[in-house]
mmCIF file of the N, C-alpha and C atoms, coordinates in Angstrom:
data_MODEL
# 
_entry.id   MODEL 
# 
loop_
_atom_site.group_PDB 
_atom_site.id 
_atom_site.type_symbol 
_atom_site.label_atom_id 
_atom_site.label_alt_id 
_atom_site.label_comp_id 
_atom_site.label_asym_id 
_atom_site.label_entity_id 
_atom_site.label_seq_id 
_atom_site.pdbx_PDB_ins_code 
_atom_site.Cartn_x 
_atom_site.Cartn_y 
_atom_site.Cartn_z 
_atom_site.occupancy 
_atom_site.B_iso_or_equiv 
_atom_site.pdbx_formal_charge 
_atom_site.auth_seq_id 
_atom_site.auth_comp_id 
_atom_site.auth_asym_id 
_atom_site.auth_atom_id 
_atom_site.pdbx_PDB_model_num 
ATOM 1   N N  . UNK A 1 1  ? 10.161  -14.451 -13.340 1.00 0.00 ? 1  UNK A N  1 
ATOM 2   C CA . UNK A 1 1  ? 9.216   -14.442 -12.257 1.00 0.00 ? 1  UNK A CA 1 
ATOM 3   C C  . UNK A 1 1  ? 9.698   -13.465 -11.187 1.00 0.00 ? 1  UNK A C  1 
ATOM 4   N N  . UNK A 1 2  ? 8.828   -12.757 -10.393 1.00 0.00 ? 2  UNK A N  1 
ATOM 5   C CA . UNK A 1 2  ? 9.147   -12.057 -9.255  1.00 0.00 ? 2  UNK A CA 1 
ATOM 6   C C  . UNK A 1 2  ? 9.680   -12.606 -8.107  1.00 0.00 ? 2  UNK A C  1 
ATOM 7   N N  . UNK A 1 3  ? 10.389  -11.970 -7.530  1.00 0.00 ? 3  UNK A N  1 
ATOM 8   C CA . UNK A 1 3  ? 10.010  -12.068 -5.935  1.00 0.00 ? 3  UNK A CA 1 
ATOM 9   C C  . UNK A 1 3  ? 9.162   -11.975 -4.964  1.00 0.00 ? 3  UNK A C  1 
ATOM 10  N N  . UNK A 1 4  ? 8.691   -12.979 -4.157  1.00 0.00 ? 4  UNK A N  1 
ATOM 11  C CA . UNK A 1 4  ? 7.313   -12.608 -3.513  1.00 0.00 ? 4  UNK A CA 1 
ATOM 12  C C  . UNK A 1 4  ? 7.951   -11.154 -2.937  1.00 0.00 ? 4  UNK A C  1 
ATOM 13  N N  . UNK A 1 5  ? 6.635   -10.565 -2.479  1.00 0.00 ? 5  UNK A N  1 
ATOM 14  C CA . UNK A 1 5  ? 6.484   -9.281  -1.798  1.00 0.00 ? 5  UNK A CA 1 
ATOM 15  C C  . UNK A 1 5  ? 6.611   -9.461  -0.624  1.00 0.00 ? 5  UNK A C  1 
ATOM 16  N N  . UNK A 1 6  ? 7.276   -8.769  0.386   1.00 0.00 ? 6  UNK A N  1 
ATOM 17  C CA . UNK A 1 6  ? 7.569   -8.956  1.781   1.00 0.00 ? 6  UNK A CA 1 
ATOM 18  C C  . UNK A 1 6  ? 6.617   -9.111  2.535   1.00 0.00 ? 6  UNK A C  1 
ATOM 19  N N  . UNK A 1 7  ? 5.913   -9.563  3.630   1.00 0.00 ? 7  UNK A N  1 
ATOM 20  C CA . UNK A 1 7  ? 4.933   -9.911  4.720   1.00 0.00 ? 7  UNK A CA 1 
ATOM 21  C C  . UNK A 1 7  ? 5.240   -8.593  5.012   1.00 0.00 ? 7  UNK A C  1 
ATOM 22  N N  . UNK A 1 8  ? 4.070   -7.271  5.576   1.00 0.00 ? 8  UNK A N  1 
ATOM 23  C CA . UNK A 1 8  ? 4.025   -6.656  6.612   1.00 0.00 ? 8  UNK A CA 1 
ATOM 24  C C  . UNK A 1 8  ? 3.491   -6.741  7.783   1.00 0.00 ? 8  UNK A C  1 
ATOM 25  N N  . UNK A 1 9  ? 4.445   -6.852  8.883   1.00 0.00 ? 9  UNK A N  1 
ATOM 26  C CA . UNK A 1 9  ? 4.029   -7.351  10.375  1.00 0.00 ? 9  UNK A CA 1 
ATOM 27  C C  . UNK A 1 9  ? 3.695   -5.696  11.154  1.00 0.00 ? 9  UNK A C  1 
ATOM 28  N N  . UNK A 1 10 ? 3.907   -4.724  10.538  1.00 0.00 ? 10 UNK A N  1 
ATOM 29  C CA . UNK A 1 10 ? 3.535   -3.425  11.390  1.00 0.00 ? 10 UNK A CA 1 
ATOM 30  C C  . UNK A 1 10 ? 4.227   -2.432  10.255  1.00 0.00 ? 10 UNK A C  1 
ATOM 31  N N  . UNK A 1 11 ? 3.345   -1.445  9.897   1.00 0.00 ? 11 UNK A N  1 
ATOM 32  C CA . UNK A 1 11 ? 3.417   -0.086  9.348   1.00 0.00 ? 11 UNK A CA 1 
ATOM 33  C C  . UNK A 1 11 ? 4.689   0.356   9.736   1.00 0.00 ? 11 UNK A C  1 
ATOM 34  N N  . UNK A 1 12 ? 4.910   1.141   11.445  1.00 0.00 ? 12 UNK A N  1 
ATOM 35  C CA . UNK A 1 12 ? 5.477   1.563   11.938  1.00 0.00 ? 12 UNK A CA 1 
ATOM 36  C C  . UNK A 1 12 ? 7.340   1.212   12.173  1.00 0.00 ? 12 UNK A C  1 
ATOM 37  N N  . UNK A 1 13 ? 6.949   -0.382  11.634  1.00 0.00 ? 13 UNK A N  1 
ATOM 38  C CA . UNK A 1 13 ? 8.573   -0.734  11.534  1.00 0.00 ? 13 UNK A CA 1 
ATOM 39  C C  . UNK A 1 13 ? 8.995   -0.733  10.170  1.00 0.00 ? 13 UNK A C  1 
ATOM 40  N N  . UNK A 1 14 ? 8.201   -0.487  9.311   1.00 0.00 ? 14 UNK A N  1 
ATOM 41  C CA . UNK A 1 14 ? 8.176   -1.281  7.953   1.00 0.00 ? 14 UNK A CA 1 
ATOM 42  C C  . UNK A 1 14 ? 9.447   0.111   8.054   1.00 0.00 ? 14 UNK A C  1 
ATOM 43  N N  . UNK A 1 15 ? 10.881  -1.030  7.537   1.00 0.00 ? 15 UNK A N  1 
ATOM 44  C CA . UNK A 1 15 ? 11.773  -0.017  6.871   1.00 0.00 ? 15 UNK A CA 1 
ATOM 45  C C  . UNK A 1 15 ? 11.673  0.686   5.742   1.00 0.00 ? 15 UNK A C  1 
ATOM 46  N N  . UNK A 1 16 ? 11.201  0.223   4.579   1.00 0.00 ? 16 UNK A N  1 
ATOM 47  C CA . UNK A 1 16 ? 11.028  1.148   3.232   1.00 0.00 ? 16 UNK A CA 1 
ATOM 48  C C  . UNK A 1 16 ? 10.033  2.502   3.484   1.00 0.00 ? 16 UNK A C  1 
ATOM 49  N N  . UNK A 1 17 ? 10.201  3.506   2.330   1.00 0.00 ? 17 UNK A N  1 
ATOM 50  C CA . UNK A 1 17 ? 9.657   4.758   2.122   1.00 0.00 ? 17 UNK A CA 1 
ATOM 51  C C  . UNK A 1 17 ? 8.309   4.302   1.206   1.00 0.00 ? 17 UNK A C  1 
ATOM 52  N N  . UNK A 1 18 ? 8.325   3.125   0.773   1.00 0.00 ? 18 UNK A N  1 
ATOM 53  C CA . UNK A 1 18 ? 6.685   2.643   -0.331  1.00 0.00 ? 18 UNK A CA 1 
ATOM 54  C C  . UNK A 1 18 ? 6.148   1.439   0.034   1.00 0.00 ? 18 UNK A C  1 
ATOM 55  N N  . UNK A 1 19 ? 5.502   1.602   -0.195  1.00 0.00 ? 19 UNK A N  1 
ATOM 56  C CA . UNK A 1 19 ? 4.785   -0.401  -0.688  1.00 0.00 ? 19 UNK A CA 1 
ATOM 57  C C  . UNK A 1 19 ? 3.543   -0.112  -1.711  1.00 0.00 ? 19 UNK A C  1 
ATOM 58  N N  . UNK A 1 20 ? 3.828   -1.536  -2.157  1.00 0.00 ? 20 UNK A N  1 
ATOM 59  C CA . UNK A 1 20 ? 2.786   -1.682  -3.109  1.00 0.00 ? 20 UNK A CA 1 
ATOM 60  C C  . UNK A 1 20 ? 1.567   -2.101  -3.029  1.00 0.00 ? 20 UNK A C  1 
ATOM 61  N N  . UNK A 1 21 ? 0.012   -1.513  -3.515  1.00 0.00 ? 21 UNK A N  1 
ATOM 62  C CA . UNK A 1 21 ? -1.456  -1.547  -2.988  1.00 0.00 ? 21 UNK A CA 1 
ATOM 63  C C  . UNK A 1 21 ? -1.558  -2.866  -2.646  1.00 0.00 ? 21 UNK A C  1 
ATOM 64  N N  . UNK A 1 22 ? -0.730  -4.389  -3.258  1.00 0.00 ? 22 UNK A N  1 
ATOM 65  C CA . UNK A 1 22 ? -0.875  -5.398  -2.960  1.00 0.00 ? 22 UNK A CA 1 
ATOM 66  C C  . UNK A 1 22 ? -0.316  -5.808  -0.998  1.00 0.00 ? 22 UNK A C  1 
ATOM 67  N N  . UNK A 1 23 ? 0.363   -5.121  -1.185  1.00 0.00 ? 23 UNK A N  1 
ATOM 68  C CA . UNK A 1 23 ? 0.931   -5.514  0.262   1.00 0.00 ? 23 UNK A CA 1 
ATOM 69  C C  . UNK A 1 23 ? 0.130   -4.665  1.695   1.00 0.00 ? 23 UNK A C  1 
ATOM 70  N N  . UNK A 1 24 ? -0.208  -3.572  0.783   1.00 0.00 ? 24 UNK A N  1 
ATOM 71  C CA . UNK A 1 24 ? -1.326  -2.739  1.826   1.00 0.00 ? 24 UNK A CA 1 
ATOM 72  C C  . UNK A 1 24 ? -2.862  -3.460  1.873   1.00 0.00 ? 24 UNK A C  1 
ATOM 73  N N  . UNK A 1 25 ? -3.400  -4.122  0.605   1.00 0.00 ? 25 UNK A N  1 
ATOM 74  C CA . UNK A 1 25 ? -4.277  -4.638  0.616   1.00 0.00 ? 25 UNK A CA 1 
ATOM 75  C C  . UNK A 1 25 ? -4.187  -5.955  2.033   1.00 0.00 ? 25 UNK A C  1 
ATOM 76  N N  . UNK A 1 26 ? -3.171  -6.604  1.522   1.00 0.00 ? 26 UNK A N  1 
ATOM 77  C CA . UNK A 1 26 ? -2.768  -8.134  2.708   1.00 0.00 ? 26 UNK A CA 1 
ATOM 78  C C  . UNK A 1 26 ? -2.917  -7.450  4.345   1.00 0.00 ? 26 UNK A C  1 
ATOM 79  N N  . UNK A 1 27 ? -2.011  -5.947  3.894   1.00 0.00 ? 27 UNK A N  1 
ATOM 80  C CA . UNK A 1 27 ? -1.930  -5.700  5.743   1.00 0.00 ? 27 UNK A CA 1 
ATOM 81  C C  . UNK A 1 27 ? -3.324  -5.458  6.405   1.00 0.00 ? 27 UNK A C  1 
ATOM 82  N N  . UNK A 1 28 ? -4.390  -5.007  5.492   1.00 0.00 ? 28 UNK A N  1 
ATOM 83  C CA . UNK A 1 28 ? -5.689  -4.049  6.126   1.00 0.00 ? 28 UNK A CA 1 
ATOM 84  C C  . UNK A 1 28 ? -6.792  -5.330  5.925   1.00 0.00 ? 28 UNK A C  1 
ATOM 85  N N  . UNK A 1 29 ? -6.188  -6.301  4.929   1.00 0.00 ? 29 UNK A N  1 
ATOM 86  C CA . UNK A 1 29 ? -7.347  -7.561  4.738   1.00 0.00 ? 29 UNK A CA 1 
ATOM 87  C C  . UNK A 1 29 ? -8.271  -6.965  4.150   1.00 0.00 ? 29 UNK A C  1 
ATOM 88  N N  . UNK A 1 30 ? -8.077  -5.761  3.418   1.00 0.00 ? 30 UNK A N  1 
ATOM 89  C CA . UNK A 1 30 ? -9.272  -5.155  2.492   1.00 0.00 ? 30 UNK A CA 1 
ATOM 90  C C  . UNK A 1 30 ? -8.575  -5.523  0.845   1.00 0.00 ? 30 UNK A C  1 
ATOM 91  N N  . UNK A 1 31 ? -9.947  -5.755  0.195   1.00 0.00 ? 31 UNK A N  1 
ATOM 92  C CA . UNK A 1 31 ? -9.479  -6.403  -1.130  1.00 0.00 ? 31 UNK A CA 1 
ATOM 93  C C  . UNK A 1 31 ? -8.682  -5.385  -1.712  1.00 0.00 ? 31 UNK A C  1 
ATOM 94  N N  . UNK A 1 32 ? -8.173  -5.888  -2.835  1.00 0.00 ? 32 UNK A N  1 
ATOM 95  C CA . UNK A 1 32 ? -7.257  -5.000  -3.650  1.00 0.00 ? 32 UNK A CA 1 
ATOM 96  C C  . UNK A 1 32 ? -8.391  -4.469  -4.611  1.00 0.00 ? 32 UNK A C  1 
ATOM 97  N N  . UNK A 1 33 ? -8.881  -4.864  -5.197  1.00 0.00 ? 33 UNK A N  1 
ATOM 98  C CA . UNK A 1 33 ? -10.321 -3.943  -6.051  1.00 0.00 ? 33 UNK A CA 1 
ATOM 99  C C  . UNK A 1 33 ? -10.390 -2.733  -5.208  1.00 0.00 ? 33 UNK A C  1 
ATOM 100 N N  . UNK A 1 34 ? -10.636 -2.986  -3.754  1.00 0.00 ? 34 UNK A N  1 
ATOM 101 C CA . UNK A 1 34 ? -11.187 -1.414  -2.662  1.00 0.00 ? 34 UNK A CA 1 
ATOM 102 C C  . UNK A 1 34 ? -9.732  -0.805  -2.900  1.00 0.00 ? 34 UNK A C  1 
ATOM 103 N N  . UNK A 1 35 ? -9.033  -1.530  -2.720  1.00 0.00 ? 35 UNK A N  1 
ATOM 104 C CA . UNK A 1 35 ? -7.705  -0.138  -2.339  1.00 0.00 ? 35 UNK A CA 1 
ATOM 105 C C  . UNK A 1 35 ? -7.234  0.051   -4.035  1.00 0.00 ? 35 UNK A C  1 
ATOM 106 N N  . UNK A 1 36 ? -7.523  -0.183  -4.751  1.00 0.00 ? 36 UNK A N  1 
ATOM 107 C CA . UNK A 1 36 ? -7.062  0.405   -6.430  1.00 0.00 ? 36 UNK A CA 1 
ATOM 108 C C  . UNK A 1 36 ? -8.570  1.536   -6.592  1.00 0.00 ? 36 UNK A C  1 
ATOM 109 N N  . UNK A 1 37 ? -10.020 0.996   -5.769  1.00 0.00 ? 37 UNK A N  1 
ATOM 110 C CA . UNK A 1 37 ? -10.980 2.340   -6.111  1.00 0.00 ? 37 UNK A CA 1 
ATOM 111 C C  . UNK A 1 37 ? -10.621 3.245   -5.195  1.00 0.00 ? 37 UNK A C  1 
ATOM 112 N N  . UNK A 1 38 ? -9.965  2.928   -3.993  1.00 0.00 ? 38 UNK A N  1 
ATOM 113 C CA . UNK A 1 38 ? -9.297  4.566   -2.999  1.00 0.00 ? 38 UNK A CA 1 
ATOM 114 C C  . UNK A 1 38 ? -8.642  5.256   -3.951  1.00 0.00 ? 38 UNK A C  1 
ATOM 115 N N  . UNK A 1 39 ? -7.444  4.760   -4.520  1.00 0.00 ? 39 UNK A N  1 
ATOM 116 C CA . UNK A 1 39 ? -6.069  5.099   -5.429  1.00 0.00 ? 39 UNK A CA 1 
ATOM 117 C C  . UNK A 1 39 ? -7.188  5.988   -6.481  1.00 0.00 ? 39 UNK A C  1 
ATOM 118 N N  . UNK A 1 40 ? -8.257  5.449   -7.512  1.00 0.00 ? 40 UNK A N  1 
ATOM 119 C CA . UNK A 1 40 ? -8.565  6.167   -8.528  1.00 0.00 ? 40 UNK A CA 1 
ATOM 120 C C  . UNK A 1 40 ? -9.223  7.324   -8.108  1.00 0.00 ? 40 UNK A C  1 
ATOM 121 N N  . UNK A 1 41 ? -10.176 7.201   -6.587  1.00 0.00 ? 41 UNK A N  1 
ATOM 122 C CA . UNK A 1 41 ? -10.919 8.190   -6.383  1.00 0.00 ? 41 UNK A CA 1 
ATOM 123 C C  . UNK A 1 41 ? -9.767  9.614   -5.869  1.00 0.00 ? 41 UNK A C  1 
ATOM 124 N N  . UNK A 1 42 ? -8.911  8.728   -5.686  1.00 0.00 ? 42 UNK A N  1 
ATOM 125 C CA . UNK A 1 42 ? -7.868  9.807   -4.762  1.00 0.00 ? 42 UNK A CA 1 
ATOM 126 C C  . UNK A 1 42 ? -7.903  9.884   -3.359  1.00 0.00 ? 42 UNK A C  1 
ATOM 127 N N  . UNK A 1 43 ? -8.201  9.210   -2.675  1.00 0.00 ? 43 UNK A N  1 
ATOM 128 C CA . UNK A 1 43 ? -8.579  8.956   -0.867  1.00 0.00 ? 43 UNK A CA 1 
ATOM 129 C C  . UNK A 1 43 ? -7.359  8.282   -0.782  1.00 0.00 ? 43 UNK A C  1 
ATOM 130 N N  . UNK A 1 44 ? -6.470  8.050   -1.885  1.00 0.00 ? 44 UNK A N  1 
ATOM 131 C CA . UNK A 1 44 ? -5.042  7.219   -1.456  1.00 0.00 ? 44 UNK A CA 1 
ATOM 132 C C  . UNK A 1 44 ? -3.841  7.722   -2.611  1.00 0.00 ? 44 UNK A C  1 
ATOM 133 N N  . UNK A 1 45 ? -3.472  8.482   -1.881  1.00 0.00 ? 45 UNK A N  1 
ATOM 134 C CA . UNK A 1 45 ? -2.034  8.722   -3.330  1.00 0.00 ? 45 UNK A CA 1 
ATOM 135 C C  . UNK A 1 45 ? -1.342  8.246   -3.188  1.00 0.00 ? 45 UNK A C  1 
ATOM 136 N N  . UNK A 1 46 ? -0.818  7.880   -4.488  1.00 0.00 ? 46 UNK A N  1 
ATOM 137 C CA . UNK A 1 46 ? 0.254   7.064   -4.912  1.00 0.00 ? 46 UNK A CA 1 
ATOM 138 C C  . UNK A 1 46 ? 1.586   7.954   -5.859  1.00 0.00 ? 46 UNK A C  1 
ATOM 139 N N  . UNK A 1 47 ? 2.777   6.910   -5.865  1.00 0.00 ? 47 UNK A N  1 
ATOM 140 C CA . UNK A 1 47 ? 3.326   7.709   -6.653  1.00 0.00 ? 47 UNK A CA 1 
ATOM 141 C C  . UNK A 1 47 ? 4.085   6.254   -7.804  1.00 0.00 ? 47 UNK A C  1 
ATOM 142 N N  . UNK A 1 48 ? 4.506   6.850   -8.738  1.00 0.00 ? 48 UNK A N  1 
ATOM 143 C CA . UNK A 1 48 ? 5.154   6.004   -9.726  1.00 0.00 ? 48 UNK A CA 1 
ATOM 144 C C  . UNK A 1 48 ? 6.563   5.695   -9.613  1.00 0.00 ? 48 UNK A C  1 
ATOM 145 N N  . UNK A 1 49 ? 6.786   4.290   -9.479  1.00 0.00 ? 49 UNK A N  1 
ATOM 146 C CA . UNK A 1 49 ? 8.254   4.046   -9.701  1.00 0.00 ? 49 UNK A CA 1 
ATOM 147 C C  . UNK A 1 49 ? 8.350   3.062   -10.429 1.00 0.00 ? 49 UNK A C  1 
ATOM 148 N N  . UNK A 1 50 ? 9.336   3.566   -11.364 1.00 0.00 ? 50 UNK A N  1 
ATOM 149 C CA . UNK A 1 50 ? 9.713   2.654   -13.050 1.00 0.00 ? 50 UNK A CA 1 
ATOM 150 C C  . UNK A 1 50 ? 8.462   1.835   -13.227 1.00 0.00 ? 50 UNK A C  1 
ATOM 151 N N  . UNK A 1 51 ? 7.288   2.650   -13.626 1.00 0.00 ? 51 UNK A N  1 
ATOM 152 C CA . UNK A 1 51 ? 6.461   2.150   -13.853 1.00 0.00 ? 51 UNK A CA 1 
ATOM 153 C C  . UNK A 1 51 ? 5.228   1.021   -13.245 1.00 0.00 ? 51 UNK A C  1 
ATOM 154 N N  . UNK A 1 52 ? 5.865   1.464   -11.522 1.00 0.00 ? 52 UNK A N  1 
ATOM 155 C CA . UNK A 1 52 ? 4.886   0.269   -10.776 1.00 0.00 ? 52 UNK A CA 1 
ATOM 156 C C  . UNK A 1 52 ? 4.360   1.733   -9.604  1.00 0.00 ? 52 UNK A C  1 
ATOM 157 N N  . UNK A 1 53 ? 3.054   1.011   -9.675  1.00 0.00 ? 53 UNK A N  1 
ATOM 158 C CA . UNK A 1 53 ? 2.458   1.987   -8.477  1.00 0.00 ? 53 UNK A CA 1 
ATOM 159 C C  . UNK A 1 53 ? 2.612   1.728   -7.069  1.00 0.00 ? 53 UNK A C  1 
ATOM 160 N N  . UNK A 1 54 ? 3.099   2.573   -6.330  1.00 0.00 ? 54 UNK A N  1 
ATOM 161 C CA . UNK A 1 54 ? 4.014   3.183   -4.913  1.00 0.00 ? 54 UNK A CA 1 
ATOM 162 C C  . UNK A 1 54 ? 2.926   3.802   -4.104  1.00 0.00 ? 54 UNK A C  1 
ATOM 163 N N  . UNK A 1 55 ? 2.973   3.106   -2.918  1.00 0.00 ? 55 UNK A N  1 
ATOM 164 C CA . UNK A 1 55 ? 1.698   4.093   -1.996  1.00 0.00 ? 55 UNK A CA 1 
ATOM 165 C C  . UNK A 1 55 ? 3.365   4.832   -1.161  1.00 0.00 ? 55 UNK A C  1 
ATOM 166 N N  . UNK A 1 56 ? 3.158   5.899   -0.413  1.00 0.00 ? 56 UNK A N  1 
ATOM 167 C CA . UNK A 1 56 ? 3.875   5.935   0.962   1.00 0.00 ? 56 UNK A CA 1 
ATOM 168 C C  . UNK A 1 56 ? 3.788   5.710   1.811   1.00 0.00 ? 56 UNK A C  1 
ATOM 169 N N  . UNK A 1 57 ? 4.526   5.218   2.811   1.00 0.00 ? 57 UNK A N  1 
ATOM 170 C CA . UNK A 1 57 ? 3.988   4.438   3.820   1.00 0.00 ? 57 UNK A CA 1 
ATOM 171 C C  . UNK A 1 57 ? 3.211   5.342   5.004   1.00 0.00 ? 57 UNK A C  1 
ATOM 172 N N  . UNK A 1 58 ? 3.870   6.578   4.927   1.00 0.00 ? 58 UNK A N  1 
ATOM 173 C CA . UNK A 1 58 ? 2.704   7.715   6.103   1.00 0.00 ? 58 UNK A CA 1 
ATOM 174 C C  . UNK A 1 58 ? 1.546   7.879   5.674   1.00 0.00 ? 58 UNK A C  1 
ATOM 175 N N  . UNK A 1 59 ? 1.000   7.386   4.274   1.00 0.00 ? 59 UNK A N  1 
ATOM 176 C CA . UNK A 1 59 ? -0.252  8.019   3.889   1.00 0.00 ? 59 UNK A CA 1 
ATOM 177 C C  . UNK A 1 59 ? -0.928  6.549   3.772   1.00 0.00 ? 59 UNK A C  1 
ATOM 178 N N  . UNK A 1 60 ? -0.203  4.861   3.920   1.00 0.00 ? 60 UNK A N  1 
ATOM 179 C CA . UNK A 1 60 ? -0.628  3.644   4.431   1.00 0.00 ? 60 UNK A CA 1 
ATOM 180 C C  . UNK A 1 60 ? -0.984  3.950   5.633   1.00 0.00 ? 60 UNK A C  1 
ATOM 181 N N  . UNK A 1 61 ? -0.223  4.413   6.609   1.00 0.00 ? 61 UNK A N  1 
ATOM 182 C CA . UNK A 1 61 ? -0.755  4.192   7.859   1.00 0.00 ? 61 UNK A CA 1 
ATOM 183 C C  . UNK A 1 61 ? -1.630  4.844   8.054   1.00 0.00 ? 61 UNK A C  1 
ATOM 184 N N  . UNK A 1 62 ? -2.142  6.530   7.570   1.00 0.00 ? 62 UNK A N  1 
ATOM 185 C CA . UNK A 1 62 ? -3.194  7.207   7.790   1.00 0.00 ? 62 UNK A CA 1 
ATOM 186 C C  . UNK A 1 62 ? -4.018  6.322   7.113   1.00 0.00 ? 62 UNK A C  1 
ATOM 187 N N  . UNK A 1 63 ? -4.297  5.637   6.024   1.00 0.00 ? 63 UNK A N  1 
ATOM 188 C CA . UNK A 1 63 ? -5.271  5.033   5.457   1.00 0.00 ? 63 UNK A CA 1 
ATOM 189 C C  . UNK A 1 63 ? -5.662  3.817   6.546   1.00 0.00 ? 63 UNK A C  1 
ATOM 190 N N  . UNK A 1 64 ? -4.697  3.367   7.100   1.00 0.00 ? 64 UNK A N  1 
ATOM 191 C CA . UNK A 1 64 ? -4.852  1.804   7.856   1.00 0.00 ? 64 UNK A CA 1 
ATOM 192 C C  . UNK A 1 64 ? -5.343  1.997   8.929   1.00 0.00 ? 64 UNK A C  1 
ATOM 193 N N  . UNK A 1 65 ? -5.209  3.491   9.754   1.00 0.00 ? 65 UNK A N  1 
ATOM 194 C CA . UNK A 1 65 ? -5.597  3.723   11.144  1.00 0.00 ? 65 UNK A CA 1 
ATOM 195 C C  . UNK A 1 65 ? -7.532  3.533   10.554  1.00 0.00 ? 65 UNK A C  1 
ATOM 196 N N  . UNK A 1 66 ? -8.017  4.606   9.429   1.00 0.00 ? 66 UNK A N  1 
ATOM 197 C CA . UNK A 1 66 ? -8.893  4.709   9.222   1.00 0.00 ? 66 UNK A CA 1 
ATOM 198 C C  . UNK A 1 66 ? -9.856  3.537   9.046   1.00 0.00 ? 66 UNK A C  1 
ATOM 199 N N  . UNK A 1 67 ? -9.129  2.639   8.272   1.00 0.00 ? 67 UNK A N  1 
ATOM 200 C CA . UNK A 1 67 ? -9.592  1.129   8.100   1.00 0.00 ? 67 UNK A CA 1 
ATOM 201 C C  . UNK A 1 67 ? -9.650  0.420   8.899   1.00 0.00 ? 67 UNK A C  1 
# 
């Protein structure tokens, strides 16, 4: 089993360089269906790590200001 995924309380402190569409979905309260059709249309890049999909967090917050 996993580890839950960390709570984000603010973009701007968030120490890591990624998060995952699930944790960006929780921060913006927009479903995860909308933020996986940003990711396919490309309005949200992502990148791959060992096989799990990685937003960056400067291109979360440009997405989150927008949202």
């Amino acid at each position: 089993m996993r580890p839950p995924l960390p709570v984000i309380v603010s973009l701007r402190t968030y120490p890591k360089r990624f998060l995952r569409p699930l944790q960006l979905a929780r921060y913006t309260g927009i479903s995860i269906r909308t933020i996986c059709h940003h990711i396919e249309k490309g309005a949200l890049p992502v990148k791959r790590r060992g096989g799990i999909l990685v937003i960056p967090v400067e291109a979360a917050r440009e997405y989150a200001a927008e949202a």
